[in-house]
VORO-618106 format. One line per field, with one value per residue (C-alpha): residue number from 1; residue in three letters; z, x, y. Coordinates in pm, whole numbers, plus 50000, padded with zeros to 5 digits. Example, Ala and Ser with C-alpha at 12.3 -4.5 7.8 and 13.67 -1.06 7.14 Angstrom:
2
pos = 1;2
code = ALA;SER
w = 50780;50714
u = 51230;51367
v = 49550;49894
//
This chain:
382
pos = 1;2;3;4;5;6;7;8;9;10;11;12;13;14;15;16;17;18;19;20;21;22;23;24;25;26;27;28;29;30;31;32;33;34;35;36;37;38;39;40;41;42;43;44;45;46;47;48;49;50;51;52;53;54;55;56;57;58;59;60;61;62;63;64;65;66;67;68;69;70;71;72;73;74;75;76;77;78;79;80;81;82;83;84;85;86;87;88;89;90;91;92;93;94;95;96;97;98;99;100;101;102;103;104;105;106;107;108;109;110;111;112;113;114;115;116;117;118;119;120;121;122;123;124;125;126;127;128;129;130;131;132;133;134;135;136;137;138;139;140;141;142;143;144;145;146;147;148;149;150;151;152;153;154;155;156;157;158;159;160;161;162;163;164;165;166;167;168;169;170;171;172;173;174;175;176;177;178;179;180;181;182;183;184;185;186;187;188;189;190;191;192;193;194;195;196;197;198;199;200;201;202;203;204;205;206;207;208;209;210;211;212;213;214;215;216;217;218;219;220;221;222;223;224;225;226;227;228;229;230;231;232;233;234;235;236;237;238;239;240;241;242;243;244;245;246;247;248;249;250;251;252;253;254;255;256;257;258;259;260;261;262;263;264;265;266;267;268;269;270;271;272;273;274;275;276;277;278;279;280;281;282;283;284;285;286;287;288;289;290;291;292;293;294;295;296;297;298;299;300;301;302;303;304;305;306;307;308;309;310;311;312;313;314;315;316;317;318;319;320;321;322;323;324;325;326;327;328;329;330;331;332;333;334;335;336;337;338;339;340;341;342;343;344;345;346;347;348;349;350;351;352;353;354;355;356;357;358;359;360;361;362;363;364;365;366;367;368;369;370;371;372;373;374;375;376;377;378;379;380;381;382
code = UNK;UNK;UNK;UNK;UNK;UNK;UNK;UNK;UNK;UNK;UNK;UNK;UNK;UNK;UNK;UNK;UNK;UNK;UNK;UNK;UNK;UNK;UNK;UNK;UNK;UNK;UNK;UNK;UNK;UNK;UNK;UNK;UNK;UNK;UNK;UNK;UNK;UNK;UNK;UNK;UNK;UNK;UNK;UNK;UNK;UNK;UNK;UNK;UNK;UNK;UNK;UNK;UNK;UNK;UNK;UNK;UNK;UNK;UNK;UNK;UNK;UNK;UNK;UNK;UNK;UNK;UNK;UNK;UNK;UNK;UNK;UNK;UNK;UNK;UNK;UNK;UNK;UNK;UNK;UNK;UNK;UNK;UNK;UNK;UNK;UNK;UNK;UNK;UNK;UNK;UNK;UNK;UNK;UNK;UNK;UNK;UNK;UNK;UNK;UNK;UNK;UNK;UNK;UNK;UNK;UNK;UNK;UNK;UNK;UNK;UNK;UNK;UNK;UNK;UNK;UNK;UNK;UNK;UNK;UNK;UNK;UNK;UNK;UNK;UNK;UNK;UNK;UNK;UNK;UNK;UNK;UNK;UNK;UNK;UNK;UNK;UNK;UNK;UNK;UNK;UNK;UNK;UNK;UNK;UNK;UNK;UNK;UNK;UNK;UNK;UNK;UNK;UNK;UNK;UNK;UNK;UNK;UNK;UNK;UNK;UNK;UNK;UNK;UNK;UNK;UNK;UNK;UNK;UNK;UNK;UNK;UNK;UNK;UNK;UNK;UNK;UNK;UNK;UNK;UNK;UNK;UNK;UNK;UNK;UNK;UNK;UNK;UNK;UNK;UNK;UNK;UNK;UNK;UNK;UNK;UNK;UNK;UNK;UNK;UNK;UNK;UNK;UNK;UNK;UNK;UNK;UNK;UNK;UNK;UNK;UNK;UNK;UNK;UNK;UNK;UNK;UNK;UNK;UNK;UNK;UNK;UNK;UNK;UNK;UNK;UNK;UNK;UNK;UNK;UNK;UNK;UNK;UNK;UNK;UNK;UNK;UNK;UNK;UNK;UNK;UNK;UNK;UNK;UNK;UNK;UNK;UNK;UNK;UNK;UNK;UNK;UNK;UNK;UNK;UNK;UNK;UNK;UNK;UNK;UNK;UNK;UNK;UNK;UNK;UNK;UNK;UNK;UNK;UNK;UNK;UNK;UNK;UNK;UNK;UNK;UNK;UNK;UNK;UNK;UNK;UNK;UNK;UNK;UNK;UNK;UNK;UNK;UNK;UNK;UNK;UNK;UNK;UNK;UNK;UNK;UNK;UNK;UNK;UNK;UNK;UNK;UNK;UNK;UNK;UNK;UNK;UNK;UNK;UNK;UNK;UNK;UNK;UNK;UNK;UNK;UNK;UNK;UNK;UNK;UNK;UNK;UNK;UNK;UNK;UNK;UNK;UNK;UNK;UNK;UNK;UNK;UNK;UNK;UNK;UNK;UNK;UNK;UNK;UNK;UNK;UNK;UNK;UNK;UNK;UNK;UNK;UNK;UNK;UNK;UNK;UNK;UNK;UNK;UNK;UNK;UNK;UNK;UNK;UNK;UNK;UNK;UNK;UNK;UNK;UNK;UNK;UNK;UNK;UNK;UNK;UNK;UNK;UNK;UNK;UNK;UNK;UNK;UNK;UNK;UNK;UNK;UNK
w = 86575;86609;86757;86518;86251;86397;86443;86075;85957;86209;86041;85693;85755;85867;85599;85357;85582;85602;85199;85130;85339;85166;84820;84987;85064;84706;84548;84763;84756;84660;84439;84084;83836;83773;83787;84155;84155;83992;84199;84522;84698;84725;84887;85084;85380;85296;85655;85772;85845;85499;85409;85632;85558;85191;85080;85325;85244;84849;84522;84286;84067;84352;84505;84175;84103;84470;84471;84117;84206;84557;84335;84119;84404;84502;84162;84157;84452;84312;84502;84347;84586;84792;85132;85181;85474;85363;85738;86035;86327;86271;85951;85582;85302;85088;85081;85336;85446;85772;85866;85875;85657;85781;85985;85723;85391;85560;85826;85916;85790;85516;85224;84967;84571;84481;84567;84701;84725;84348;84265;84450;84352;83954;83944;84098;83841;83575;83663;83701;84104;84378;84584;84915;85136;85507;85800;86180;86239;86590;86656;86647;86805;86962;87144;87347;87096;86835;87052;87116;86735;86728;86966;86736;86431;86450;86436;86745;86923;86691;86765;87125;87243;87121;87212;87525;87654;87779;87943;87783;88028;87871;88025;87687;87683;87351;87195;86994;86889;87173;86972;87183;87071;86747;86621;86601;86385;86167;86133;86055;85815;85653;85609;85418;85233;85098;84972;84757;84628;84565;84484;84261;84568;84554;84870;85267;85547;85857;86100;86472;86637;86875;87228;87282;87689;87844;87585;87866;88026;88247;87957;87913;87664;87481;87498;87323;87036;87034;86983;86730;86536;86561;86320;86123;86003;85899;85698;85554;85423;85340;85086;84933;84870;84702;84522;84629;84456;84688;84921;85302;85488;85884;85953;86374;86578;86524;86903;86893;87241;87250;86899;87139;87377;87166;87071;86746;86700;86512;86579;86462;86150;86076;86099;85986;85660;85604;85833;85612;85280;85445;85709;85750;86102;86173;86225;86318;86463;86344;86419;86638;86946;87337;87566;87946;87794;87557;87177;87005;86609;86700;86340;86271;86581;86521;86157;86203;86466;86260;85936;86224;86329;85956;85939;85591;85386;85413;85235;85463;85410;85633;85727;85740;85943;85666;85927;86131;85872;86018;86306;86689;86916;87233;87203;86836;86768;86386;86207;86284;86235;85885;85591;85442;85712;85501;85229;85462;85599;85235;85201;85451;85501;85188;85270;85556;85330;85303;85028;84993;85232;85309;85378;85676;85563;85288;85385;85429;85072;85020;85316;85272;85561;85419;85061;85137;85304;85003;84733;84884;84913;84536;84454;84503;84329;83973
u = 79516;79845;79962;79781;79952;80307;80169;80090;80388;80655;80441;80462;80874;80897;80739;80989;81280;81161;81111;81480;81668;81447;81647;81906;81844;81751;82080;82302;82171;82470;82184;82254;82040;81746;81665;81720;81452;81205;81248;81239;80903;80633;80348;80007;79844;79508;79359;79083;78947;78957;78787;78544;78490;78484;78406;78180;77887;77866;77776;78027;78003;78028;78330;78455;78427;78540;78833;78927;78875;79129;79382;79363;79384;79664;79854;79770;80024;80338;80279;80360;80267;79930;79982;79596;79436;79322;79292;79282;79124;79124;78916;78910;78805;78823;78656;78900;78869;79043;78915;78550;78453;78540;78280;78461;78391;78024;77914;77697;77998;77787;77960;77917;77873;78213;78587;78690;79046;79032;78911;79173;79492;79328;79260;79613;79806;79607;79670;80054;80002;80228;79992;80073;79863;79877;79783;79790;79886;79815;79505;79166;78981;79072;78800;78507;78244;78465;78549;78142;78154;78451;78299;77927;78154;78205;78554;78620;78549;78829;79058;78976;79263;79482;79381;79495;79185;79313;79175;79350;79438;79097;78922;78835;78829;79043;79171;79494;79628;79878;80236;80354;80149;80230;79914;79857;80163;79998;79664;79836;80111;79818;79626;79903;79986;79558;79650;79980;79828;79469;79599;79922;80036;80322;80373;80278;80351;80325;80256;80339;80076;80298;80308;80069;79981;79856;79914;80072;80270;80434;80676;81056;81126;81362;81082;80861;81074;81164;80790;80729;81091;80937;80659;80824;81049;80814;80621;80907;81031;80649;80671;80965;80860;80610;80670;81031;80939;80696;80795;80779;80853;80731;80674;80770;80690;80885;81033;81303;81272;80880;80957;81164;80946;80657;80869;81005;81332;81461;81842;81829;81613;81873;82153;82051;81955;81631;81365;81231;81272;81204;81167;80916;80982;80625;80851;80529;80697;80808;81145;80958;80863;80844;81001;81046;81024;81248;81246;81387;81421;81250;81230;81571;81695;81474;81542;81906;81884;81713;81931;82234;82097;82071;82368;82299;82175;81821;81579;81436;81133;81006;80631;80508;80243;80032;79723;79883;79931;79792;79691;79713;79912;80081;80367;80431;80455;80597;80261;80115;80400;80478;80391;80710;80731;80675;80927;81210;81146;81120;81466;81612;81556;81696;82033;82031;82005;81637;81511;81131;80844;80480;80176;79944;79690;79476;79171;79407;79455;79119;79171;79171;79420;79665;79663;79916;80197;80135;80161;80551;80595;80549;80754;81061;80895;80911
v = 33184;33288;32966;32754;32929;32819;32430;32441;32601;32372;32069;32170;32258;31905;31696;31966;31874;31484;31501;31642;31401;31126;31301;31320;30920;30835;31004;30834;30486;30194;30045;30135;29846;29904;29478;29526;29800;29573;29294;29469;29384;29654;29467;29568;29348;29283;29178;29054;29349;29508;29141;29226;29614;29548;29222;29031;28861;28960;28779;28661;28964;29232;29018;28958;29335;29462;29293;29378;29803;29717;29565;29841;30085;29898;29931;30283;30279;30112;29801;29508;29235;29144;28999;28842;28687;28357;28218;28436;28296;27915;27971;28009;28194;27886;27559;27361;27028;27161;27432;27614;27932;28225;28416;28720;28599;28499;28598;28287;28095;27955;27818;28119;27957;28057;28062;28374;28313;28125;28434;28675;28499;28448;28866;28965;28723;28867;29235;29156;29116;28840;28705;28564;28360;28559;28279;28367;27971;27949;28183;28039;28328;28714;28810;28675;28674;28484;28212;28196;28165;27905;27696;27685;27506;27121;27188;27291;26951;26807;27119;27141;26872;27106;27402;27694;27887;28213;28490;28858;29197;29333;29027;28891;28477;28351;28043;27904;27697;27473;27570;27269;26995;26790;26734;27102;27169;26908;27067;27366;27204;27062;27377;27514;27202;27256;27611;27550;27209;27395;27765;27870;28099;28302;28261;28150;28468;28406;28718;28790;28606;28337;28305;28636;28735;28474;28202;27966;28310;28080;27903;28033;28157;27897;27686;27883;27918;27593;27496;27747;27652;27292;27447;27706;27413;27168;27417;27569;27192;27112;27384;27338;27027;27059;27389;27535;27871;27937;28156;28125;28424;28584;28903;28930;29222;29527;29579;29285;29184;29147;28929;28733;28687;28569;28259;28466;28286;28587;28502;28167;28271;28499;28359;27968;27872;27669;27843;28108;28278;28630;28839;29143;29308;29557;29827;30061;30387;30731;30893;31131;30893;30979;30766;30884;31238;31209;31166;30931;30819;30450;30393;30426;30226;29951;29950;29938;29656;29399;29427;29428;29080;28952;28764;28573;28812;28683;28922;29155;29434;29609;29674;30015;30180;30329;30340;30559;30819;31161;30993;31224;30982;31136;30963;30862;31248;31225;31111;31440;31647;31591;31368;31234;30947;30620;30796;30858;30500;30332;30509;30471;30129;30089;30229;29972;29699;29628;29457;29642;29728;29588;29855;29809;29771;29829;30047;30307;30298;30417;30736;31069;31082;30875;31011;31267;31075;30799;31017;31103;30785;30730;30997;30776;30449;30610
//
């Protein structure tokens, strides 16, 4: 008893001690207007998963009615800005003439007798809500039963001459999208050039799905990101074409090196005008972390090396791990140990220069085990 009475007290000392050097963190910040406060972006990611979990397979009304109670949920939270998966595995959850329905909206992948996303980017602009249009552009499927899926659509004897079938470490058979053929950076261009012409879309985000292990593991590295520049590019001019106040921003893996690896040309993007509007690093660790047996602020590292890299002041936010709030992890030690973690990153990613924050991802929103280390967050969004 004895000793569980010191685990709760060292945890509840922490989230105190976390909580005053957030104040200490909001009363020093260099940003003084509130206009900047107001612009700053406060989003959620709404995945495919949530999609799944909470709107799959309903009638207008209930969709209509579902998705208005998450956005309020959502407001309820100071967030000001919906990041929604419109088409996550070589799918949609709008009528495309690309792509097939998504097996998450349906899941026969029947054409429901609405518009889901009509409806989702209509109910955020009418409760005051951005809405951004979240596409993994190169996968198609992520496990083995979703490539059985894939494979049942018509569309994937047009895809396939474009495609990589790989085989993941779990054994799992996937497909994607081939970042080095041309005519898949079409399809893809295309898909996006459907939602801004179809949808008014705040914005496209991309998210850290590139050259993943065993996408064609045998291709350097400046290859890769030359393949997936090649794309980034051409959608980022296709927008701006058509609508140039439509954002475009990418939101790479948090660990700089794996981003790298992946084909993330995060340097370039950083540095070179014309590639993206943003950038959203998952920066999904606490400053209480064990590495080799020793423990180390990852946050804070990681934090401070990406707004180190941003050599043209290109807005950057950084994405948060809500779902691991109050989570056991042997390693990621601070999301047990206190519940001030997503305040002292909001602020102190601030004082590093960051522009905002995204939540991953929404069901957590709805969590008892999250409630806690979200209502310090909003503490400091007042």
């Amino acid at each position: 008893m004895k000793a569980i009475q010191t685990k709760t007290l060292h945890r509840y000392l922490l989230t105190g001690a976390l909580l005053l050097f957030a104040l200490a963190l909001f009363h020093t910040r260099t940003i003084t207007a509130n206009a900047a406060e107001a612009q700053e972006k406060r989003a959620c990611w709404i995945s495919f998963l949530d999609i799944e979990e909470f709107l799959q397979d309903r009638d207008e009304a209930a969709f209509r009615e579902r998705v208005s109670t998450m956005y309020d949920k959502v407001l309820e939270n100071g967030i000001n800005t919906v990041i929604v998966h419109v088409r996550a595995m070589g799918d949609a959850i709008y009528p495309s003439a690309f792509y097939p329905w998504s097996v998450y909206i349906t899941s026969d992948r029947s054409a429901p007798a609405y518009d889901p996303l009509q409806i989702m980017v209509s109910l955020a602009h009418e409760k005051g809500l951005l809405f951004e249009a979240w596409i993994n552009p190169y996968r198609i499927s992520h496990n083995t039963a979703t490539t059985d899926s894939f494979k049942a659509t018509p569309h994937y004897a047009l895809f396939a001459p474009y495609l990589i079938e790989y085989r993941t470490s779990a054994g799992q058979i996937c497909l994607a999208f081939d970042p080095a053929s041309q005519e898949a950076r079409t399809f893809i261009t295309c898909g996006v050039l459907e939602i801004i012409n179809q949808y008014p879309v705040d914005g496209i985000h991309f998210d850290d799905y590139f050259y993943v292990p065993g996408m064609n593991d045998a291709l350097d590295i400046p290859s890769r990101k030359a393949n997936v520049n090649a794309l980034v590019l051409q959608v980022y001019q296709t927008i701006k074409a058509v609508n140039p106040a439509c954002v475009f921003g990418i939101s790479p893996a948090g660990n700089l090196d794996n981003a790298r690896t992946q084909g993330a040309d995060i340097d370039t993007w950083l540095s070179v005008p014309g590639f993206v509007d943003y950038i959203m690093p998952q920066i999904y660790w606490s400053d209480m972390y064990l590495s080799g047996g020793v423990q180390r602020q990852i946050f804070t590292e990681r934090c401070s090396a990406w707004t180190a890299l941003n050599k043209i002041d290109l807005p950057m936010y950084t994405g948060l791990a809500l779902y691991m709030a109050g989570t056991p992890s042997k390693t990621d030690l601070g999301w047990t140990a206190g519940s001030a973690n997503l305040a002292y990153q909001y602020l102190l990613s601030r004082q590093l220069g960051c522009d905002g924050y995204a939540l991953f991802r929404y069901a957590w929103l709805e969590k008892d085990i999250a409630a806690t280390e979200l209502a310090n967050l909003r503490i400091f969004l007042q």
